[in-house]
N, CA, C and O atoms as a DFTB+ gen file, in Angstrom:
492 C
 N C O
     1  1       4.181      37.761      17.681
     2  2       4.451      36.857      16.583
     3  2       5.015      35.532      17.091
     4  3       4.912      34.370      16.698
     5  1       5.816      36.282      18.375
     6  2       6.492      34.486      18.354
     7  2       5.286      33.689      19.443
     8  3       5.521      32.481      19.475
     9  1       4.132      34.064      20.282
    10  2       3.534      33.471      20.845
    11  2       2.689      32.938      19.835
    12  3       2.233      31.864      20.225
    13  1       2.120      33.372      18.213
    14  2       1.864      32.916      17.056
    15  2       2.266      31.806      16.601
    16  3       1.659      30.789      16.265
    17  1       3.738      32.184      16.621
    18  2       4.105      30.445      15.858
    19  2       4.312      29.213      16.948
    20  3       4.360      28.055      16.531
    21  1       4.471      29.608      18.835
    22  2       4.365      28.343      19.494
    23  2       2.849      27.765      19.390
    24  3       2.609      26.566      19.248
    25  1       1.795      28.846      19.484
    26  2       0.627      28.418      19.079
    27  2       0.005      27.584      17.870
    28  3      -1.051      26.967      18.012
    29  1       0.441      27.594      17.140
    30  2       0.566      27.216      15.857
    31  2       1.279      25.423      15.416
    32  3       1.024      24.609      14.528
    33  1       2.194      25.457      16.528
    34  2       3.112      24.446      16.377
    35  2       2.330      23.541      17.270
    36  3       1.880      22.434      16.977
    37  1       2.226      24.249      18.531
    38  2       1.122      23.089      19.307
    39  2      -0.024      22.890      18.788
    40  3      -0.257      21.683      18.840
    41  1      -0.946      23.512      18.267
    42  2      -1.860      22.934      17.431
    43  2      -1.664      22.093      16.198
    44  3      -2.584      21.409      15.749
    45  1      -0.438      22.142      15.637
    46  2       0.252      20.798      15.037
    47  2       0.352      19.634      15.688
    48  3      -0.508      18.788      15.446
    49  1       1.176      19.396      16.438
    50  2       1.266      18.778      17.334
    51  2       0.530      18.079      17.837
    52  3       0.837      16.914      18.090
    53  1      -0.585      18.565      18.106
    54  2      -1.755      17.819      18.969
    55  2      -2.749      16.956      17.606
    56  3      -3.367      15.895      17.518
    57  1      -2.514      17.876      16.895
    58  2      -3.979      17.292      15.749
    59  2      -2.912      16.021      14.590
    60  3      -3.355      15.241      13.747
    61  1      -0.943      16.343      15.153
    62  2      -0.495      15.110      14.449
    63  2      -0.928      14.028      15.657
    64  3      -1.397      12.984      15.203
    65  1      -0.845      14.106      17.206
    66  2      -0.562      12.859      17.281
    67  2      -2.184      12.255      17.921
    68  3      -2.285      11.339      18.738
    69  1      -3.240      12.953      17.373
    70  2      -4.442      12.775      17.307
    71  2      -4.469      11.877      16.160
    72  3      -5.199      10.901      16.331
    73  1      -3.938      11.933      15.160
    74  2      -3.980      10.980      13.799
    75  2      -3.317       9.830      14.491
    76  3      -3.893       8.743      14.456
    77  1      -2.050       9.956      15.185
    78  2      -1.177       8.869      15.560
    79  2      -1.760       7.934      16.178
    80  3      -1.383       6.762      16.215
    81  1      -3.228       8.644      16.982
    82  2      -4.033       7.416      17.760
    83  2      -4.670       6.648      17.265
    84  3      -4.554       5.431      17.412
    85  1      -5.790       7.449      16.304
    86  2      -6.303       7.030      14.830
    87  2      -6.104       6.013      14.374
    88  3      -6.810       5.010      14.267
    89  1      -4.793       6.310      13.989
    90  2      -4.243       5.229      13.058
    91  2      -3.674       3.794      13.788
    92  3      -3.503       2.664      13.331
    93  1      -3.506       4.257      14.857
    94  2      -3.428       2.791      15.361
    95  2      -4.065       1.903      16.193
    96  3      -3.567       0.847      16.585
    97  1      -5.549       2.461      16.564
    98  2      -6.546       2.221      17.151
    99  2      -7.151       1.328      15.597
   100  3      -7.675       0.220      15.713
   101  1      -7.014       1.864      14.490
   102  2      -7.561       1.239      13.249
   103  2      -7.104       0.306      13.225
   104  3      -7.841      -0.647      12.974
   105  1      -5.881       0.087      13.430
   106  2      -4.779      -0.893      13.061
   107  2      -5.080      -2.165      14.084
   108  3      -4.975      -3.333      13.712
   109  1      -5.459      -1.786      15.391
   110  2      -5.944      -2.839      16.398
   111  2      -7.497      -3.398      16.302
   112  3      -7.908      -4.456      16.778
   113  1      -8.392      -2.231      15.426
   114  2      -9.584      -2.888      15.350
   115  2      -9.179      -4.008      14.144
   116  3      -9.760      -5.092      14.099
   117  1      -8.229      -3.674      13.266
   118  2      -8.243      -4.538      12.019
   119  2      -7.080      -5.852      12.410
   120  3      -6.825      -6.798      11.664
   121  1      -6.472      -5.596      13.806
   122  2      -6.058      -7.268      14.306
   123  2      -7.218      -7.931      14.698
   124  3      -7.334      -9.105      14.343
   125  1      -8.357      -7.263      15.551
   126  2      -8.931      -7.997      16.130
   127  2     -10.098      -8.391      15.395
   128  3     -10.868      -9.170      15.956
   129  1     -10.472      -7.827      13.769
   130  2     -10.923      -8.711      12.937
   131  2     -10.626     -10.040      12.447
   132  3     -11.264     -11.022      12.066
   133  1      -8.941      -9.568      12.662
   134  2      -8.243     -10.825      12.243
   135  2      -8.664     -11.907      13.416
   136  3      -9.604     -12.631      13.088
   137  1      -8.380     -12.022      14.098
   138  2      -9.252     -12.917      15.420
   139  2     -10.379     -13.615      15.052
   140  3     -10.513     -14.838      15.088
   141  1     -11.292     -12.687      14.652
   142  2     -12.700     -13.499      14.502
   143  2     -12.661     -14.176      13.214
   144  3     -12.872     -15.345      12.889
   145  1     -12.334     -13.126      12.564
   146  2     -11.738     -14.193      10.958
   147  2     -11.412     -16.007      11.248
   148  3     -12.023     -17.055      11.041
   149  1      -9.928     -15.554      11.909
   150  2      -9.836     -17.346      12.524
   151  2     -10.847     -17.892      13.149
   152  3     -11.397     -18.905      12.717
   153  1     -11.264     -17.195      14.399
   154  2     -12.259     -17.934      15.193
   155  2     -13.383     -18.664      13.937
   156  3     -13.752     -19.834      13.842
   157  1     -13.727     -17.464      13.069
   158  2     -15.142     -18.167      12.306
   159  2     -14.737     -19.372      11.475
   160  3     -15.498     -20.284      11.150
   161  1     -13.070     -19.237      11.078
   162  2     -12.973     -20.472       9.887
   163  2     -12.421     -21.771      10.795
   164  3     -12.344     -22.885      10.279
   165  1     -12.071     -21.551      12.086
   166  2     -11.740     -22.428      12.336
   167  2     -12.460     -23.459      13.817
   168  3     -12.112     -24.275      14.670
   169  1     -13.548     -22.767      13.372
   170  2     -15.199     -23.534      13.698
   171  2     -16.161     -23.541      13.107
   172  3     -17.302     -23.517      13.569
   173  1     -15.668     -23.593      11.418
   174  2     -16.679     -23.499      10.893
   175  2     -18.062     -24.168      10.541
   176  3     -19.079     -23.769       9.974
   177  1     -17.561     -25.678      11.272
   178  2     -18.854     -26.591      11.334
   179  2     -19.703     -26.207      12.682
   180  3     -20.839     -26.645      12.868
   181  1     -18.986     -25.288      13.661
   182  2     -20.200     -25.160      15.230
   183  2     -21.126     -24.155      14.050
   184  3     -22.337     -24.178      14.265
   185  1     -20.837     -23.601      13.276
   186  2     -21.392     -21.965      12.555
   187  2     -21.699     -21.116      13.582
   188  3     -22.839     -20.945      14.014
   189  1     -20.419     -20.422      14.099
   190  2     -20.307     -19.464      14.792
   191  2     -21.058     -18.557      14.410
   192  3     -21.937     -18.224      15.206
   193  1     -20.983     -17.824      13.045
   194  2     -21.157     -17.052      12.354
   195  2     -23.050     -16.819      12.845
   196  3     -23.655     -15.752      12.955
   197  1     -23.499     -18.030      13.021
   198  2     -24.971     -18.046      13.207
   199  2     -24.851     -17.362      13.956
   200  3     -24.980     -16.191      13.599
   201  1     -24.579     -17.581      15.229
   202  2     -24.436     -16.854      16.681
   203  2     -24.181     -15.759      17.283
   204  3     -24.898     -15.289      18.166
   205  1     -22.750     -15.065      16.709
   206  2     -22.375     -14.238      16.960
   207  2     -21.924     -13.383      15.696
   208  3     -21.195     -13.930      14.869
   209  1     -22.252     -12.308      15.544
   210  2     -22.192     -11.700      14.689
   211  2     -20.872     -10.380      14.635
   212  3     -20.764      -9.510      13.771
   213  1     -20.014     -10.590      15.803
   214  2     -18.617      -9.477      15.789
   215  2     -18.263      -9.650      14.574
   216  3     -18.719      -8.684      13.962
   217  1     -17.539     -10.535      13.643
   218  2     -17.213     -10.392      12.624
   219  2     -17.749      -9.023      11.456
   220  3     -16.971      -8.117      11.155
   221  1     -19.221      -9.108      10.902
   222  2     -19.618      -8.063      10.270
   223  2     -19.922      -7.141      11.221
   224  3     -20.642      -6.289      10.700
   225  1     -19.667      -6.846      12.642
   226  2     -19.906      -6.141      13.513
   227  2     -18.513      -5.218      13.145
   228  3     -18.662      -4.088      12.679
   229  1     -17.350      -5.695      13.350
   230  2     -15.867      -5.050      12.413
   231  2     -15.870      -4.569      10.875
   232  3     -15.356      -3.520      10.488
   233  1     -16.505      -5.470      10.097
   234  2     -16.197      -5.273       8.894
   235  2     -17.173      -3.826       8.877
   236  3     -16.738      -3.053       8.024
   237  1     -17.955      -3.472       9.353
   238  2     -18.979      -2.472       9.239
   239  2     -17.700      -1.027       9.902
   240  3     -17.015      -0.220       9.272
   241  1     -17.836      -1.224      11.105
   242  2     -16.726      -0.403      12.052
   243  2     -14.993      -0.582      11.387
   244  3     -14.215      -0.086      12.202
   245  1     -14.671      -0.832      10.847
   246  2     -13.386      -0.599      10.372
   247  2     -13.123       0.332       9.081
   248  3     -13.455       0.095       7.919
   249  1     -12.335       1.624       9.668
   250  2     -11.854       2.500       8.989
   251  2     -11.063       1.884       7.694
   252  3      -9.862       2.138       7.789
   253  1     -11.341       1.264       6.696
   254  2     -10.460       0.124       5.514
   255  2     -10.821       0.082       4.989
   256  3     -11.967      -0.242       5.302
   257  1     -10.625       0.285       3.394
   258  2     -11.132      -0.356       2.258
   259  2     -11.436      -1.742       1.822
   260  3     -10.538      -2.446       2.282
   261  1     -12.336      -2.514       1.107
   262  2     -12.870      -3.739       1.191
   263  2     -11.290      -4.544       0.966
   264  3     -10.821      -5.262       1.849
   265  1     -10.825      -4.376       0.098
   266  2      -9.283      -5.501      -0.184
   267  2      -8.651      -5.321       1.201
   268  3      -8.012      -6.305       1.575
   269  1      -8.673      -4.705       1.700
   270  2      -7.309      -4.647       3.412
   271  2      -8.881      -5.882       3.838
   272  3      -8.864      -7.029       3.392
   273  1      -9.791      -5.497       4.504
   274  2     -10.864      -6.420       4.875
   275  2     -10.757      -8.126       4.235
   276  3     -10.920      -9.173       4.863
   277  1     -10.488      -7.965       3.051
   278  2      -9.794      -9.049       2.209
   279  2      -9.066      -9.948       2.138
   280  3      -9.228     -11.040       1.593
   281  1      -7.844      -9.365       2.925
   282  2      -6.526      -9.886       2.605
   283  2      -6.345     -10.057       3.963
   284  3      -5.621     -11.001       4.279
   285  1      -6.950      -9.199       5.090
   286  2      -6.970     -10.060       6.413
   287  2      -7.934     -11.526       6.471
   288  3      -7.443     -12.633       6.690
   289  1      -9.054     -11.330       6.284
   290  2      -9.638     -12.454       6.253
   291  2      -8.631     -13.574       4.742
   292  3      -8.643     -14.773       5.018
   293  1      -8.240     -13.395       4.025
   294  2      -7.169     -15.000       3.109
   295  2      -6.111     -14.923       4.276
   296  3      -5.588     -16.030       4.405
   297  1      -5.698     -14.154       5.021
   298  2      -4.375     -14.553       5.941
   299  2      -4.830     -15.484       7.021
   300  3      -4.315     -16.601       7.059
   301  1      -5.750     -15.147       7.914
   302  2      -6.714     -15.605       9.009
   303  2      -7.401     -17.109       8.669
   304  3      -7.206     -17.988       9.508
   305  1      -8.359     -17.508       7.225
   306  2      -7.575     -18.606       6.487
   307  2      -6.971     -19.610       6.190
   308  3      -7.279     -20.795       6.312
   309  1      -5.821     -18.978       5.671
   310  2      -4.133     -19.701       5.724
   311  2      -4.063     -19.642       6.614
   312  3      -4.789     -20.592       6.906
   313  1      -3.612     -19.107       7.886
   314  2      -3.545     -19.211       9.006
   315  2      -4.460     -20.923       9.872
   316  3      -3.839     -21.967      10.071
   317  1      -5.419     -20.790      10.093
   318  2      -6.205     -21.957      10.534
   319  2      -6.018     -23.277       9.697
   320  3      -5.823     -24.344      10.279
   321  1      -6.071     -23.203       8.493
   322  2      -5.705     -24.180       7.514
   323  2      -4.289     -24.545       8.158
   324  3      -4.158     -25.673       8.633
   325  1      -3.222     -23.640       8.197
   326  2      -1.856     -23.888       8.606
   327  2      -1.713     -24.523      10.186
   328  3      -0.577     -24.947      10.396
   329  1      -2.516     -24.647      11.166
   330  2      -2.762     -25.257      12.564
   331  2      -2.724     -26.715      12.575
   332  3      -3.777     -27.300      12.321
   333  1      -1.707     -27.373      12.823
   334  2      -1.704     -28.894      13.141
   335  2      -2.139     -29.181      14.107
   336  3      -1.947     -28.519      15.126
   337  1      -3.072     -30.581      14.056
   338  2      -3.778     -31.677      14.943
   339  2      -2.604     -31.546      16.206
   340  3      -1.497     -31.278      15.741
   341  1      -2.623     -31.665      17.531
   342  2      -1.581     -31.922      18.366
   343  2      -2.643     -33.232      18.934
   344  3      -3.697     -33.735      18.545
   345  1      -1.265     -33.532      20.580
   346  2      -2.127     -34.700      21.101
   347  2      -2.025     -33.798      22.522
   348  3      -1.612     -34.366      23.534
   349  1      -2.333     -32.668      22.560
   350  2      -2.266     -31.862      24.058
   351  2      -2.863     -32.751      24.894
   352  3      -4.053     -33.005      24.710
   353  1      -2.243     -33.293      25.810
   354  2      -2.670     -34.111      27.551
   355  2      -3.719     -35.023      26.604
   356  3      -4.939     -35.097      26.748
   357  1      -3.037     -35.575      25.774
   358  2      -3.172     -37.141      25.154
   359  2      -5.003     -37.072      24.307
   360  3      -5.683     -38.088      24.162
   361  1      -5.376     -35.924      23.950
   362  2      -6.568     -35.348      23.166
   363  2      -6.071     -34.835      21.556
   364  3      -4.990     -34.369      21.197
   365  1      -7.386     -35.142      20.726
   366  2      -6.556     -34.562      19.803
   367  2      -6.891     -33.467      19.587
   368  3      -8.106     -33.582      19.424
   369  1      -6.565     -32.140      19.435
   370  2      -6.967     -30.861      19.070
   371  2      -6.047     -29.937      18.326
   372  3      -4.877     -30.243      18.097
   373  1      -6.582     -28.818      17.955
   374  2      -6.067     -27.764      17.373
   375  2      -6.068     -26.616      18.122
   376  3      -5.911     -25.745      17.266
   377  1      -6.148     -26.076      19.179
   378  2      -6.006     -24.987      20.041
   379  2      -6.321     -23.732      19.005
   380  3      -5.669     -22.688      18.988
   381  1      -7.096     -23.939      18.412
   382  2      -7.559     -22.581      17.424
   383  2      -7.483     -21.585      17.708
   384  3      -7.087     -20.681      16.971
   385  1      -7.887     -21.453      19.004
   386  2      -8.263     -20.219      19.594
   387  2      -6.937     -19.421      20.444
   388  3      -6.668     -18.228      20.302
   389  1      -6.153     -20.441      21.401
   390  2      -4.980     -19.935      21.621
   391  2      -4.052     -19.376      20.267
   392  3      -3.698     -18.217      20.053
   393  1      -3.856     -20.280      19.651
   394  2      -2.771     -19.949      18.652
   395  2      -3.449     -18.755      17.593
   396  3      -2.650     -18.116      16.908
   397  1      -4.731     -18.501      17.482
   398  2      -4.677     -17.432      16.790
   399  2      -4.744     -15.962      17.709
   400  3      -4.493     -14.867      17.205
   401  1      -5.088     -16.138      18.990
   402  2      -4.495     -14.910      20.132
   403  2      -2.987     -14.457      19.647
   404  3      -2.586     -13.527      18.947
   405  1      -2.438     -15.367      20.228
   406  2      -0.807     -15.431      19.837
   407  2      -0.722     -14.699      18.620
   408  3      -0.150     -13.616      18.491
   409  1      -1.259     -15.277      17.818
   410  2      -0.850     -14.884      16.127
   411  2      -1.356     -13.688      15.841
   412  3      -0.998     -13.010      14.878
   413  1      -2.339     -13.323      16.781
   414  2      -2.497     -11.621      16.381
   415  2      -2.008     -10.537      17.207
   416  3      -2.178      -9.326      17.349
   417  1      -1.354     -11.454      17.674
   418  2      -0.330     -10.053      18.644
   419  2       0.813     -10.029      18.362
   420  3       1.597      -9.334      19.007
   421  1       1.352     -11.073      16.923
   422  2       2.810     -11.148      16.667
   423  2       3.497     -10.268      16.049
   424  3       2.803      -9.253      15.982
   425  1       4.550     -10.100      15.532
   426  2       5.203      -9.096      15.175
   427  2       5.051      -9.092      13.246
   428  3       5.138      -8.100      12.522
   429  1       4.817     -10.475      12.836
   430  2       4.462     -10.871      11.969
   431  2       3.055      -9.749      11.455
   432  3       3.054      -8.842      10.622
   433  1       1.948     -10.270      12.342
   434  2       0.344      -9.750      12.249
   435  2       0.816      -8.225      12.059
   436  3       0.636      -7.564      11.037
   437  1       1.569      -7.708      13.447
   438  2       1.593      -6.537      12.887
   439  2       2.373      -5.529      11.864
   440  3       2.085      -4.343      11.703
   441  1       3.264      -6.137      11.304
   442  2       3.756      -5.943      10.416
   443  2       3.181      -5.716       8.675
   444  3       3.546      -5.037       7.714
   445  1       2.326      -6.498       8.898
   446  2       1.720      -7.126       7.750
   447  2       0.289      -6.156       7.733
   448  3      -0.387      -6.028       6.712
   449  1      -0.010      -5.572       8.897
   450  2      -1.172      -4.660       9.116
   451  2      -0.874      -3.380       8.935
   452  3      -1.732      -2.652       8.437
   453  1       0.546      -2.792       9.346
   454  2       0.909      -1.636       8.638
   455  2       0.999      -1.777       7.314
   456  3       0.813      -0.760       6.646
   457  1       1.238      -2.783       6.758
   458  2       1.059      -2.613       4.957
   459  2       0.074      -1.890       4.354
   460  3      -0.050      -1.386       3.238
   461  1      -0.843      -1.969       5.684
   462  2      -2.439      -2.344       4.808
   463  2      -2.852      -0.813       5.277
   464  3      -4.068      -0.626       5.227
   465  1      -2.227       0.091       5.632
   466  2      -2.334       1.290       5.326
   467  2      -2.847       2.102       4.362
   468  3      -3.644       3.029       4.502
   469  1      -2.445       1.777       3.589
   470  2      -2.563       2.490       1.947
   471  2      -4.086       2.392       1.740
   472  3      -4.636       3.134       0.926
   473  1      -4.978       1.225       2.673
   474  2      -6.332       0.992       2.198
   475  2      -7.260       1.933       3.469
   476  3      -8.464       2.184       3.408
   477  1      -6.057       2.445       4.877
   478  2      -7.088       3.002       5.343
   479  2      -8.226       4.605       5.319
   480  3      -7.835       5.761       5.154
   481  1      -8.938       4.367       5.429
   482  2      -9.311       5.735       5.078
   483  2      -9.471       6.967       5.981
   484  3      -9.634       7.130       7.190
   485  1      -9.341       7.906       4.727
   486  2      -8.771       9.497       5.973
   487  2     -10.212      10.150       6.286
   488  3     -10.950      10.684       5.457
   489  1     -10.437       9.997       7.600
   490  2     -11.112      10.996       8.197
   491  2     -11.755      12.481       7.583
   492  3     -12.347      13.255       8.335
């Protein structure tokens, strides 16, 4: 009986922190939507979108209901909209691409991505 219930417990165990990967492997595919999100709005005159197609390449592959898909892409957005002109080494630019790296590895991004839990879906 009692080699029953260690058996039992480790097969808990394993199949909880099998979810634990799950869930946050989801959570990193749905930052790195956030990525292309920016990348696409904040080139949106090259029309990336023509070119490269990762964006619905994620939205297809992400374990999420359409509103989490949603509400990353209005953040991603606001986000690029929110990027000021600089004069980096006397040019004018927006470093789009750095600053939204940064911004999806922040504590902010991920914070705001565990919210979005409630939309992912169970296996």
């Amino acid at each position: 009986m009692k080699n029953l219930v260690s058996l039992i417990s480790i097969i808990a165990v394993v199949s909880c922190s099998g979810k634990g990967q799950t869930e946050a492997k989801n959570r990193e595919q749905l930052k790195e939507y956030f990525l292309c999100c920016c990348i696409d709005y904040g080139f949106k005159n090259i029309g990336i979108a023509e070119v490269d197609n990762s964006k619905n390449i994620y939205f297809d592959i992400l374990q999420y209901e359409l509103p989490a898909m949603q509400k990353v892409d209005s953040l991603a957005k606001a986000f690029v909209n929110s990027i000021e002109v600089s004069g980096y080494e006397n040019r004018i630019t927006r470093g789009i691409v750095i600053l939204s790296i940064e911004e999806s590895k922040s504590k902010k991004i991920d914070s705001f991505i565990r919210k979005l839990d409630k939309y992912m879906l169970k296996e």
